[in-house]
C-alpha positions as CSV (number, residue, x, y, z in Angstrom):
1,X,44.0,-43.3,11.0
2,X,45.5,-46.7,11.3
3,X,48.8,-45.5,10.0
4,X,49.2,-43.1,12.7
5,X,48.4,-45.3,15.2
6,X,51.3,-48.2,14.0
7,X,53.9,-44.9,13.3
8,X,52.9,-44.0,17.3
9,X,53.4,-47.3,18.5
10,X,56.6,-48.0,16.8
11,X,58.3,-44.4,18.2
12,X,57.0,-45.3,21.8
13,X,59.1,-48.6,21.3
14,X,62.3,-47.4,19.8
15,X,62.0,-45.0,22.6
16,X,61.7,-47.4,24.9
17,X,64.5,-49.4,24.2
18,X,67.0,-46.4,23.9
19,X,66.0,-45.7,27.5
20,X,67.0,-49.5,28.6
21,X,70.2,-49.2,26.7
22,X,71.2,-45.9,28.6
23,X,69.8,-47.3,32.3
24,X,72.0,-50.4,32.3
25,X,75.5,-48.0,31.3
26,X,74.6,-46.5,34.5
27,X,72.4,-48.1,36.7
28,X,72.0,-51.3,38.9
29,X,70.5,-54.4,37.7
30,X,67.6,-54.1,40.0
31,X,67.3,-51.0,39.4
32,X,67.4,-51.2,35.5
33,X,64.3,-53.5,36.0
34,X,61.8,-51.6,38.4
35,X,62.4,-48.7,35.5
36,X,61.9,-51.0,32.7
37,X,58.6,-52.2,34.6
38,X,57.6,-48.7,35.0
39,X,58.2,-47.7,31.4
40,X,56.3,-50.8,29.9
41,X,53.0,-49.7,32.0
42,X,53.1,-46.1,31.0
43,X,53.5,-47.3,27.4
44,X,50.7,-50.0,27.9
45,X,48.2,-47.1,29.5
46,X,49.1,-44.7,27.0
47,X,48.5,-47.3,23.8
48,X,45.4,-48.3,25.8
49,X,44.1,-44.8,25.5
50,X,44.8,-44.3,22.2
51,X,43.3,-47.6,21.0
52,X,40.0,-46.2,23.2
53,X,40.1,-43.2,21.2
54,X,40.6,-44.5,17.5
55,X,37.7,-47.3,18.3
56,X,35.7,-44.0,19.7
57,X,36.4,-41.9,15.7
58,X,35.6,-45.4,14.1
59,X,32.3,-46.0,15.7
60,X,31.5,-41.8,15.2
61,X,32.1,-42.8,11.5
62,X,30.4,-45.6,11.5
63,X,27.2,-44.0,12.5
64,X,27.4,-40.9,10.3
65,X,27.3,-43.2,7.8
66,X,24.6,-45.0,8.7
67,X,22.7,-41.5,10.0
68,X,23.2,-40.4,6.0
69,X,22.1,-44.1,4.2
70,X,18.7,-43.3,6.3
71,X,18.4,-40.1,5.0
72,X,18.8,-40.8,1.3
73,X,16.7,-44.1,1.9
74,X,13.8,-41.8,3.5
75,X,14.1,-38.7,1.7
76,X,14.7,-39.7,-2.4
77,X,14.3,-35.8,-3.0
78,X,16.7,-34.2,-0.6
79,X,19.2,-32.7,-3.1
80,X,15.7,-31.2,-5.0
81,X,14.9,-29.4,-1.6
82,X,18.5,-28.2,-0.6
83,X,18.2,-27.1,-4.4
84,X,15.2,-24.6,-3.2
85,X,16.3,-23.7,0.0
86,X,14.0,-26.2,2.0
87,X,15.6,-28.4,4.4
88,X,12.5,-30.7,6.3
89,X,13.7,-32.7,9.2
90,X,12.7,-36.2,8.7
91,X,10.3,-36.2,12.2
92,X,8.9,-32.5,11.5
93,X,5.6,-32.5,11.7
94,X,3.3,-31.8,8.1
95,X,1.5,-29.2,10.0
96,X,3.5,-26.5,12.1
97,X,2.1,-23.0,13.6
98,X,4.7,-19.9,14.3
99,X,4.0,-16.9,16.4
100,X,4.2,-13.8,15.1
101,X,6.6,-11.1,16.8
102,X,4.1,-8.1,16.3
103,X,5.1,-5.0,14.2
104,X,4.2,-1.3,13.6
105,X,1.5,-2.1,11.0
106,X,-0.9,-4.2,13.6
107,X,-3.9,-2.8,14.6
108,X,-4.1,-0.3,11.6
109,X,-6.3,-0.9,8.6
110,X,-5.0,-2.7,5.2
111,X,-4.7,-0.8,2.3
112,X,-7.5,-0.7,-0.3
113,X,-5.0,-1.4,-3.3
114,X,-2.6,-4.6,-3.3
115,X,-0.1,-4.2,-0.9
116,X,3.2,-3.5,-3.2
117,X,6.6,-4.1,-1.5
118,X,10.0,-5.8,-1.9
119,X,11.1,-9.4,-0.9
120,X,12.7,-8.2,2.2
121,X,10.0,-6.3,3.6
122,X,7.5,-8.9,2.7
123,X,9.4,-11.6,4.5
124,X,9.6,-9.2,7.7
125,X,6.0,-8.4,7.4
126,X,5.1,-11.9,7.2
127,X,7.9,-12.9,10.0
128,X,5.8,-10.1,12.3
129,X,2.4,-12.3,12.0
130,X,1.4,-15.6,13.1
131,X,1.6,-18.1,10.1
132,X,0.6,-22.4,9.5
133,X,3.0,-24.1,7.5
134,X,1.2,-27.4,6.0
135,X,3.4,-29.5,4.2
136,X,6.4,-26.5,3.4
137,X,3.3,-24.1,1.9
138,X,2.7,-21.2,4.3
139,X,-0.7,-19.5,5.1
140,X,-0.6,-16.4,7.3
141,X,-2.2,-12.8,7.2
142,X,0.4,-10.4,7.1
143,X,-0.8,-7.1,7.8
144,X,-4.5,-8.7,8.3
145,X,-4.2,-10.0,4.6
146,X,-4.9,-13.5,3.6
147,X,-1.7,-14.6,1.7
148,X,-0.4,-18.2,0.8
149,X,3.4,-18.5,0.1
150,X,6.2,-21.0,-0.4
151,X,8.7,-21.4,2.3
152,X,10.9,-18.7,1.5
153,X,8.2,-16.2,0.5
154,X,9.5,-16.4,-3.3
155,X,6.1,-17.1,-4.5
156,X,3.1,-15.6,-3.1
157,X,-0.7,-15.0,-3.3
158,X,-2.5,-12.5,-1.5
159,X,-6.2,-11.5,-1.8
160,X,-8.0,-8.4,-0.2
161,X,-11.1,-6.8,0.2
162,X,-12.0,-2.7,0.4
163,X,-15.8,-2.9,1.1
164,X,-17.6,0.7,1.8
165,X,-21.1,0.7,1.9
166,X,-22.6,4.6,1.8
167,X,-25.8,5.5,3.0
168,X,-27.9,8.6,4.0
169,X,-29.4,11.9,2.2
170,X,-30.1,15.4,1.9
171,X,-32.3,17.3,3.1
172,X,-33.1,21.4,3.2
173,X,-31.5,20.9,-0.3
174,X,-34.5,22.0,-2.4
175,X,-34.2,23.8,-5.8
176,X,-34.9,27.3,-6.0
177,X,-37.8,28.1,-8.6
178,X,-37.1,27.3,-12.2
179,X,-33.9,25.3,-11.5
180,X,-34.0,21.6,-12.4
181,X,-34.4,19.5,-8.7
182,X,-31.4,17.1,-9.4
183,X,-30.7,14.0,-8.1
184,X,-30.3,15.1,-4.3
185,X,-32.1,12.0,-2.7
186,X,-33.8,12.5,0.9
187,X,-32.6,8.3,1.7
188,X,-30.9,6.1,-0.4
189,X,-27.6,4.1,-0.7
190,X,-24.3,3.6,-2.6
191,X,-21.7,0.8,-2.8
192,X,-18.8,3.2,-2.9
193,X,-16.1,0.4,-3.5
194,X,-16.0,-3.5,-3.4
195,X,-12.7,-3.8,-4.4
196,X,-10.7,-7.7,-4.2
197,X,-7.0,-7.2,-4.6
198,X,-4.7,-9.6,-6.3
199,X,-1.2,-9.6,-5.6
200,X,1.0,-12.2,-7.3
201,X,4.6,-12.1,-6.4
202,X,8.0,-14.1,-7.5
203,X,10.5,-12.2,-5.3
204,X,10.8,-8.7,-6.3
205,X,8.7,-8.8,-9.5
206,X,4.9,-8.4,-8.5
207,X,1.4,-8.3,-10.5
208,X,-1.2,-6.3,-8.8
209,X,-5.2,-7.1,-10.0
210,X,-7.9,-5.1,-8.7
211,X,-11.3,-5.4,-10.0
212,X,-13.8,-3.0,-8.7
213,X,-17.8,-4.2,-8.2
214,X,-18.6,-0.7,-6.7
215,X,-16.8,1.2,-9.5
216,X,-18.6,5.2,-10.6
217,X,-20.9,6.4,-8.7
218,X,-24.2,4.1,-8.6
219,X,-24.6,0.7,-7.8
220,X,-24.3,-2.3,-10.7
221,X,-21.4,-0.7,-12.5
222,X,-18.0,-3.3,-12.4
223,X,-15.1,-1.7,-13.8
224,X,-11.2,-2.2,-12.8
225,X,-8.7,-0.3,-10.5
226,X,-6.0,-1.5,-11.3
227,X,-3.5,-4.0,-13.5
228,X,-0.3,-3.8,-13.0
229,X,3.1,-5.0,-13.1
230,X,5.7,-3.7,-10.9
231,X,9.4,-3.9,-9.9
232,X,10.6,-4.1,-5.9
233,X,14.2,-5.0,-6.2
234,X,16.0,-1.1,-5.6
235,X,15.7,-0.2,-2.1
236,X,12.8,1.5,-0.6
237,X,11.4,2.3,-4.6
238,X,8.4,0.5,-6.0
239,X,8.7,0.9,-10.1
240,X,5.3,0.4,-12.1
241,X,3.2,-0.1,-15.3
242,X,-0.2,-0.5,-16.0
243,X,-3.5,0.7,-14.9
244,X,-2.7,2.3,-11.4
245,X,-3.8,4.9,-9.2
246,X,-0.3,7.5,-9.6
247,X,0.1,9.1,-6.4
248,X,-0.3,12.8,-6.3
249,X,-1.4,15.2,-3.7
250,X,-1.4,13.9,0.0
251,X,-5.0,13.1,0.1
252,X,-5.0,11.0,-3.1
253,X,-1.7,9.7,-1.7
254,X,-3.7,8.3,1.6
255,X,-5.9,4.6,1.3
256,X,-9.7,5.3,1.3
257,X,-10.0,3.3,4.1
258,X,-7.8,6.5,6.0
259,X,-9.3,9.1,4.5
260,X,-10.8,11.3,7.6
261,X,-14.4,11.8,6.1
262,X,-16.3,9.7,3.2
263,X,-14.8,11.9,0.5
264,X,-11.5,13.6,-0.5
265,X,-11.8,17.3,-0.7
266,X,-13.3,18.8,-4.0
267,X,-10.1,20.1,-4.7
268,X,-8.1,17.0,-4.5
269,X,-10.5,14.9,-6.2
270,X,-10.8,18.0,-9.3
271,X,-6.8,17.8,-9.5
272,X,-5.9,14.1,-9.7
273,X,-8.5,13.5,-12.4
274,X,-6.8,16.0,-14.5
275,X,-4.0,13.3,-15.4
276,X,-4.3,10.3,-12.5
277,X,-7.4,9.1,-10.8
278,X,-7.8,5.5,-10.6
279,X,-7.3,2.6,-12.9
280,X,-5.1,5.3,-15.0
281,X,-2.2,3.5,-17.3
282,X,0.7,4.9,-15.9
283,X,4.7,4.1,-16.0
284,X,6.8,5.6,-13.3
285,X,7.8,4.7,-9.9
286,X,8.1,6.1,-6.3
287,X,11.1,6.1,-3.4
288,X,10.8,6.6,0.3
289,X,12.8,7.5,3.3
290,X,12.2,8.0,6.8
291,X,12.4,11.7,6.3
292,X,11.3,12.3,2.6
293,X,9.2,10.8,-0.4
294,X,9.4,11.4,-4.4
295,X,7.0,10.0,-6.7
296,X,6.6,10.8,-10.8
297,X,4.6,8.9,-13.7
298,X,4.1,9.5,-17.0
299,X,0.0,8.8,-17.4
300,X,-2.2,8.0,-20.8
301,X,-6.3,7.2,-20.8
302,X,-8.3,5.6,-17.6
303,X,-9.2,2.0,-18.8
304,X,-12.3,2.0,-20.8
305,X,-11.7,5.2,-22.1
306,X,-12.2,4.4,-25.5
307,X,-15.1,2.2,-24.8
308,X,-18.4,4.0,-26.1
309,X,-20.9,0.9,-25.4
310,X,-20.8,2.0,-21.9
311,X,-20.8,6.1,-20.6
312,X,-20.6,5.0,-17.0
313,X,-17.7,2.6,-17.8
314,X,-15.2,4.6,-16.2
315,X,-14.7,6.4,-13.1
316,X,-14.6,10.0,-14.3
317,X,-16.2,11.2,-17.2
318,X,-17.3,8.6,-19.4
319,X,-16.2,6.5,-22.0
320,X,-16.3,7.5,-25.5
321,X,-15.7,5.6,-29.3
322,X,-15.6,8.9,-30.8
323,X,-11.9,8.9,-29.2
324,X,-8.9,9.1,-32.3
325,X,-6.4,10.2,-30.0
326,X,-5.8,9.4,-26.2
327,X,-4.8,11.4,-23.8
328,X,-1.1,12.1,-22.4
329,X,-0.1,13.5,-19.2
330,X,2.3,13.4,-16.2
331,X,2.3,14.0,-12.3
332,X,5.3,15.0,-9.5
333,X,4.9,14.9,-5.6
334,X,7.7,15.4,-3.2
335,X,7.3,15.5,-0.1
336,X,9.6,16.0,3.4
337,X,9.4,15.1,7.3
338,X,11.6,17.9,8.9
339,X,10.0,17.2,12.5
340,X,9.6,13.5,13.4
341,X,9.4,12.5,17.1
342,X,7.3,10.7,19.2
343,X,4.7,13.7,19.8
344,X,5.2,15.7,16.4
345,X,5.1,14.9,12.9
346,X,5.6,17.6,10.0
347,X,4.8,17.4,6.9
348,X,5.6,19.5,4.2
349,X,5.2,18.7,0.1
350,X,4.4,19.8,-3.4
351,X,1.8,18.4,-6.1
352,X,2.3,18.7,-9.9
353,X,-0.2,17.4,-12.7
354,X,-0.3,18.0,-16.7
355,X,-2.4,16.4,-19.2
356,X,-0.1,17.8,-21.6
357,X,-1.9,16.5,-24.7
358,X,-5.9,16.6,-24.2
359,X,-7.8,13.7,-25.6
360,X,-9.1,14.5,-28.9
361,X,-12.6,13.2,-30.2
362,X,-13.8,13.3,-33.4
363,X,-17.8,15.0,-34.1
364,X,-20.1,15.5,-37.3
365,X,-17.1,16.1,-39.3
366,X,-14.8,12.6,-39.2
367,X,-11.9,14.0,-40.8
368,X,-11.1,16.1,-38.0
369,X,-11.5,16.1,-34.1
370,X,-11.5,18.7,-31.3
371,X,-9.8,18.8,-27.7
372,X,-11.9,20.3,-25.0
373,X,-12.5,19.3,-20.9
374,X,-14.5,20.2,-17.9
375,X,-14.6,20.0,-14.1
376,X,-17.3,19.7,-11.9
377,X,-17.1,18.4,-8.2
378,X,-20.4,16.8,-6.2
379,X,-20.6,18.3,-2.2
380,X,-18.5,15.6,-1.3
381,X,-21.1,12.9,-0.9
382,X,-20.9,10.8,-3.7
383,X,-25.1,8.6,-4.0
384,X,-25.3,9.9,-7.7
385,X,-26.2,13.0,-6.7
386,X,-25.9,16.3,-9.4
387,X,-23.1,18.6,-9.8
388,X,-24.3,22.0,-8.5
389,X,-20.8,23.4,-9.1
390,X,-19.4,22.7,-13.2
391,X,-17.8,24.1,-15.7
392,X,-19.3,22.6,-18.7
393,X,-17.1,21.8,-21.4
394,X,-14.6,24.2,-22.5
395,X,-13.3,24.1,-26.0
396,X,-10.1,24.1,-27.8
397,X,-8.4,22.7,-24.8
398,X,-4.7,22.4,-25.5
399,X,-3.2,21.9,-22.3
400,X,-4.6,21.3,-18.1
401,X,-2.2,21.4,-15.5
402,X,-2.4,21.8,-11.6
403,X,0.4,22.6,-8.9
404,X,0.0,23.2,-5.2
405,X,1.6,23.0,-1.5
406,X,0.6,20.6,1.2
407,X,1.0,20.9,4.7
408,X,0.5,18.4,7.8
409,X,1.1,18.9,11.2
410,X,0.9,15.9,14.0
411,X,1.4,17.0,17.5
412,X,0.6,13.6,20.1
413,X,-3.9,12.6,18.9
414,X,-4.4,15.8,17.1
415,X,-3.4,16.3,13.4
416,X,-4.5,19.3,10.9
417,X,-3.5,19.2,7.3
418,X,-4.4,21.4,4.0
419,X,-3.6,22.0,0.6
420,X,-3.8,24.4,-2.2
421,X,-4.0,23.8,-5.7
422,X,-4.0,26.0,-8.8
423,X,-5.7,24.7,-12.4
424,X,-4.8,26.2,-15.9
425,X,-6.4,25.5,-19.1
426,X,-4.5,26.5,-21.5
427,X,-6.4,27.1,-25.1
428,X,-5.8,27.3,-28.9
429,X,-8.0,29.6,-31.2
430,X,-8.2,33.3,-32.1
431,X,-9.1,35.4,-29.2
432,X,-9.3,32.3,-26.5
433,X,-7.7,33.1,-23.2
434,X,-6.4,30.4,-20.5
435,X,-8.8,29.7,-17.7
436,X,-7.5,29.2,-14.1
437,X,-9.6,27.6,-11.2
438,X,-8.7,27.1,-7.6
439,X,-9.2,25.2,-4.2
440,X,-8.3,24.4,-1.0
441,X,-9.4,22.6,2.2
442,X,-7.9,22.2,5.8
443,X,-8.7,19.2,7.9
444,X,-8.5,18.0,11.3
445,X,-8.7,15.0,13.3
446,X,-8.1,13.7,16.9
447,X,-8.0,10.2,18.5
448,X,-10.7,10.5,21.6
449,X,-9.1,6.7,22.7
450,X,-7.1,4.3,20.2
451,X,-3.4,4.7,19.2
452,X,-3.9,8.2,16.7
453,X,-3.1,8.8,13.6
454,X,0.4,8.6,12.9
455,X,2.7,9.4,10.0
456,X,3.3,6.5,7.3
457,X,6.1,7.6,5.6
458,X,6.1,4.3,3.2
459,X,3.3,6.6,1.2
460,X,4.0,10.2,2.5
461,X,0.8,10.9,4.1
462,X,-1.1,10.0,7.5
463,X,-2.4,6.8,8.3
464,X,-5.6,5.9,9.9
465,X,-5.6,5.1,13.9
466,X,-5.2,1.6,15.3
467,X,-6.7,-1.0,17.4
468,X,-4.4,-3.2,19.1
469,X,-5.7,-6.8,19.8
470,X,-5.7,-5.9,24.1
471,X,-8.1,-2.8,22.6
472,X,-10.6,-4.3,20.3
473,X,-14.4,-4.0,20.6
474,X,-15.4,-6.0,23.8
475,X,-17.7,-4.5,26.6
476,X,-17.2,-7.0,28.8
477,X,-13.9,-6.4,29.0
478,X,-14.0,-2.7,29.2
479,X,-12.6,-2.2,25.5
480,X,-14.1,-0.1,22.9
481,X,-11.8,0.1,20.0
482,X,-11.0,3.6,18.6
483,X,-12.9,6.2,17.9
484,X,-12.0,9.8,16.7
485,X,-14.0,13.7,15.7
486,X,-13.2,15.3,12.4
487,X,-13.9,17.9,10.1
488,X,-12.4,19.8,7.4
489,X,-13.7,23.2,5.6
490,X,-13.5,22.5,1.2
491,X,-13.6,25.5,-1.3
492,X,-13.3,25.0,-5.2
493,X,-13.6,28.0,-7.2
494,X,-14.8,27.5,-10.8
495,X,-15.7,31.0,-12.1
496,X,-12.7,31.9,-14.8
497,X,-12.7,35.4,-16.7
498,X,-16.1,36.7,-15.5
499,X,-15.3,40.1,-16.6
500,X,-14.0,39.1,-20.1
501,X,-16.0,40.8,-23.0
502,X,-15.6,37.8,-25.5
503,X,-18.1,35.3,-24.3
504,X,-15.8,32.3,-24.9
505,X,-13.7,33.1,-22.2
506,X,-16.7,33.8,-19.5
507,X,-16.6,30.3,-17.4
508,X,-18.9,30.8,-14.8
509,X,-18.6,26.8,-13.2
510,X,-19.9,28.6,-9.1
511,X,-17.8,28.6,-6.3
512,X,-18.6,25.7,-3.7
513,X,-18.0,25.6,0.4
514,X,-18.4,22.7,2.1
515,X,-18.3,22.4,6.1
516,X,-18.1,18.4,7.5
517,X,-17.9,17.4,10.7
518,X,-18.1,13.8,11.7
519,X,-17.0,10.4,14.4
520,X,-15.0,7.5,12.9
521,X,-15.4,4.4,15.0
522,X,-13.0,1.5,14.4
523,X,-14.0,-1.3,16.7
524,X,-10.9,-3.6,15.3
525,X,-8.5,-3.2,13.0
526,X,-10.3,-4.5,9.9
527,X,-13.8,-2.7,10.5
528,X,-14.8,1.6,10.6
529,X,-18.3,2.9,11.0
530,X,-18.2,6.2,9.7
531,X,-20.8,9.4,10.4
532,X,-20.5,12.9,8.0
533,X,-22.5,16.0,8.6
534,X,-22.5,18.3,5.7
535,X,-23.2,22.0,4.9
536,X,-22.9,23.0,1.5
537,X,-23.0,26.5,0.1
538,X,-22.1,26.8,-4.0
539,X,-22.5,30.1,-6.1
540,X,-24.4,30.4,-9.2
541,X,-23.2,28.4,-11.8
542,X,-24.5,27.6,-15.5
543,X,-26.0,24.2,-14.9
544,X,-29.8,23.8,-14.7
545,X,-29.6,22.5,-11.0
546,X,-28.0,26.2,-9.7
547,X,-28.9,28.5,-11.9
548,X,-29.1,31.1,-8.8
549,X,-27.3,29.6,-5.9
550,X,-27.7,26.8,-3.7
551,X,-27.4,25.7,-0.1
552,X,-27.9,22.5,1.5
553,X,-27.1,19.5,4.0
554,X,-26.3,16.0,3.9
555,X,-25.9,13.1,6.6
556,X,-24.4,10.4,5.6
557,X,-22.7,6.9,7.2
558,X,-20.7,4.0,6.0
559,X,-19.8,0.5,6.8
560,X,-16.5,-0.4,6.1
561,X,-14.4,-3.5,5.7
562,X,-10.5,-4.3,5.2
563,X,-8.3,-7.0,4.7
């Protein structure tokens, strides 16, 4: 800088004097000197601005200078934080709050399983709710979920809670004369889940842990959900192993805390337990679009399977030390959106579910071990009441597999779905035929006030209805939450080869209708009271609790909590 300023001064000179030399050729005396006057003043005013200017870009220097000796003499660790992508201002304050900017998820409920997404999404869902930072750690609730993170959301914790509480009973249920009276309580209660999700994330790579204190189908039974590891870093796919909940069929696809009455249809509930269910080790993966959804795993043995100290251990069917080789299986769902707009949704999709290699126990003879299954479905109200409507085991069991359509129709508050779903057993043994069950159900619900139900096309199903924060439970304020009528009609047919003249392929499991109608109450997004009416009608079947055919009713209720 100096430099330029000398090399400046010295060319303004030699000008200078070139000019004299030329004026007094030509010009009078007098006037060689008025010029000469003038020149010297402009070159004085001109070097005076420059020398203004350069002590302007020394003292700028100087205090840039200074501005970064403070900041390494303040903050020691500064290259550590540019290092993680933090960069505190040395007056920000250790505690700081952020608004959130709202987004399409408030007012719904949370899921009932850890909330599995990539980075990006996470950091928008988080950038959507309001959030404290306290010394560069955040703590915010995106999606109503209580989750702690680092500044850039690489590491997080989030917990949950799924919390439904059943209550209620039969009654007009009784047992017809020589049947056994089964476990059809007038009053009692259930804790249907109390599930506490774990997510642990590092970017894209996430561990989900979900123990279950509500696990089977009567109180004081823990068991898990899930434990898994999964894989966020493809776009719009979540890749997983581990004990998991596969997704297949639209019903199973939906969170419990959307599901439109206290239990999924028979149906649905018989089909994913042939190769999913819950807490099921599974490795596969799922991807979504805006207009269609694709999900396949390949599945082994729910967790505690194998565990014979405890029947009730798992969810479905019992555990069993007897077990020499596991179970393997696979499911398939696709689904598709051809009508999305503002007042319609469509939805259209296919299930598929195999156990393609039945679990095979060993009996009295240990050198060798047999492969059979069962199905059985309560009337969809689940207090540890009996199965009117079972199979009872059927032998040589090679192979079970289920496929179906589903169907889904939104038009503005009112949505209707169904599905149908075929079973095959197939068998091994002289003179054994397969056996083939069916079901269906169609379901409908409308939003009386609330937003409605609308289509989540992150799981390829229909989400609960909402309750935004200007519509949550306050009398005094003229707000009443949301509140919305159901009911749905349920068929599983269990009889299989009635006509057959070899005995071993008669299956007579009874045919079972159910009828429920019920209100749904949300007074906030994070809370549902729930209120079923049943009517049951089931065949004659071979268990001692419907050996002629059996009607009934149930009402039932449940609290329900989410975060």
């Amino acid at each position: 800088m100096t430099f330029s300023f000398r090399r400046t001064t010295a060319l303004l000179a030699t000008s200078t004097l070139m000019s004299l030399g030329t004026l007094t050729g030509h010009a009078h005396a007098a006037d060689q000197m008025e010029i000469m006057e003038r020149q010297i003043r402009a070159m004085q005013a001109q070097l005076n601005s420059m020398k203004k200017e350069h002590n302007e870009e020394v003292k700028r220097a100087r205090a840039v200078l200074a501005h970064q000796r403070e900041d390494a003499e303040n903050n020691p660790y500064g290259q550590r934080n540019n290092y993680i992508g933090s960069h505190p201002q040395s007056n920000a304050p250790l505690i700081t709050v952020r608004k959130g900017t709202g987004g399409p998820d408030i007012g719904r409920p949370a899921s009932d399983r850890a909330d599995i997404t990539s980075w990006s999404d996470f950091q928008r869902a988080t950038a959507q709710d309001e959030e404290v930072t306290v010394g560069g750690v955040k703590i915010g609730f995106p999606k109503g979920r209580p989750t702690i993170q680092s500044s850039d959301g690489a590491y997080a914790l989030s917990i949950g809670l799924a919390f439904h509480e059943d209550f209620g009973g039969f009654f007009n249920s009784g047992p017809r004369k020589g049947e056994a009276r089964g476990a059809f309580n007038s009053f009692t209660s259930n804790m249907r889940r109390l599930r506490i999700p774990f997510m642990f994330r590092y970017k894209n790579w996430v561990a989900a842990v979900t123990p279950d204190f509500g696990a089977n189908h009567n109180d004081g039974y823990v068991g898990l959900y899930e434990g898994n590891l999964n894989y966020t870093g493809f776009r719009n796919t979540i890749l997983t192993a581990g004990y998991f909940q596969p997704r297949v069929t639209e019903e199973d696809s939906e969170s419990s805390n959307d599901f439109f009455t206290l239990e999924r249809p028979s149906i649905t509930d018989m089909v994913r337990n042939i190769a999913a269910g819950d807490a099921r080790f599974s490795v596969g993966g799922l991807h979504y679009e805006k207009r269609w959804w694709v999900a396949g795993y390949f599945t082994g043995q729910e967790w505690g399977h194998r565990n014979g100290s405890d029947n009730g251990s798992t969810y479905y069917g019992g555990g069993s030390s007897s077990t020499v080789d596991s179970q393997t299986g696979g499911t398939l769902r696709v689904a598709g959106r051809p009508v999305a707009t503002k007042d319609w949704d469509v939805h259209l999709g296919a299930s598929a579910i195999s156990a393609f290699r039945v679990a095979c126990n060993t009996g009295t003879d240990a050198n060798h071990c047999s492969r059979s299954t069962s199905f059985g479905q309560r009337p969809e109200f689940d207090i540890g009441e009996a199965n009117l409507a079972a199979t009872g085991g059927i032998s040589n069991a090679a192979q079970v597999w289920a496929a179906g359509p589903e169907l889904g129709v939104r038009w503005n508050r009112l949505i209707v779905k169904g599905e149908y779903y075929h079973v095959g057993v197939q068998r091994s043994g002289p003179g054994l035929k397969s056996a083939g069950f069916q079901g269906w159900y169609g379901s409908a619900a409308y939003t009386i006030f609330g937003d409605p139900r609308m289509y989540n096309y992150k799981s390829g199903a229909f989400g609960a209805p909402g309750v935004s924060s200007k519509e949550e439970f306050n009398p005094a304020l003229n707000q009443w939450g949301a509140l919305e009528v159901v009911g749905h009609y349920s068929v599983i047919d269990l009889n299989s080869g009635l006509n057959e003249a070899n005995a071993k392929n008669v299956i007579r499991g009874g045919q079972q209708t159910v009828w429920t109608g019920g209100l749904n109450w949300y007074p906030n997004r994070h809370f549902r009271f729930m209120l079923d009416y049943s009517h049951f009608i089931v065949s004659r079947s071979m268990q001692a609790t419907n050996l002629y055919g059996r009607t009934g009713n149930s009402i039932a209720a449940r609290i329900q909590a989410g975060f």
